[in-house]
N, C-alpha and C positions, 0 to 999 in steps of 0.2 A: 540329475534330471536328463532323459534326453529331448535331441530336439523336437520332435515333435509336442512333447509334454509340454516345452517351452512357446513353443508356436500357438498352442492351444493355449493355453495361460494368456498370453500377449491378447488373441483375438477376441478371449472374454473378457479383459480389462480396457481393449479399445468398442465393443461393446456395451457394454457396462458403465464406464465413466468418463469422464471427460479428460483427455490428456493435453498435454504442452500446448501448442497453437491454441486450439478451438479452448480452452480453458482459459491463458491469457485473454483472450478475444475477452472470455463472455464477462470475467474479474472488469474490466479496464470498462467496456460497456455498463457495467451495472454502476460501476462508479459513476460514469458519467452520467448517468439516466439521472442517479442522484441527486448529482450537482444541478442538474436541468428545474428538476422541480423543486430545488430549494429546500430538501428535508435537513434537519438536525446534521446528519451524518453527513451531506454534501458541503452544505457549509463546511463543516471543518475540514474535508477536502480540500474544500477551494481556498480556505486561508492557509493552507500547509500545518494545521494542528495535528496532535493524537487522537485519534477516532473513536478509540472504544474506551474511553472513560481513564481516561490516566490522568494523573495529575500533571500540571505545566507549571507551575510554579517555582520548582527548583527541578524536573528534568526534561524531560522531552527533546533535547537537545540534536537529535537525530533527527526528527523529522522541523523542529525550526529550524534547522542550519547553526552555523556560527554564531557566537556571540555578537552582540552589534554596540559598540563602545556609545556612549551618553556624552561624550565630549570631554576631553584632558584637560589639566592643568595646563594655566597659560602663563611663562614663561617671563618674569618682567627682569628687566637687568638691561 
């Protein structure tokens, strides 16, 4: 391709769709709007769950974090 073909390409996709910054922006916003008015989807936002219908029961371990221990054996001697 030359550059002009590239220039021209670039200018209809920053046209056209939403890139890098202004896209972060509008993701992060929509989220929060979300979580503002308390829908289904905000909630699990705001607890740190899986969003779009995944099971939690044996993974989701990515967005819970770590494992969080129930308390050990205690130690008698």
């Amino acid at each position: 391709m030359t550059d002009e073909e590239i220039a021209s390409l670039r200018e209809l996709i920053e046209k056209t769709y939403l890139v890098e910054g202004d896209l972060r922006r509008q993701v992060t916003q929509n989220i929060k709007r979300k979580m503002d008015i308390g829908c289904y989807v905000g909630l699990r936002h705001r607890k740190g769950l899986p969003v779009r219908g995944q099971r939690t029961k044996t993974n989701a371990r990515t967005r819970k974090g770590p494992k969080k221990g129930i308390g050990g054996k205690k130690k008698t001697g």
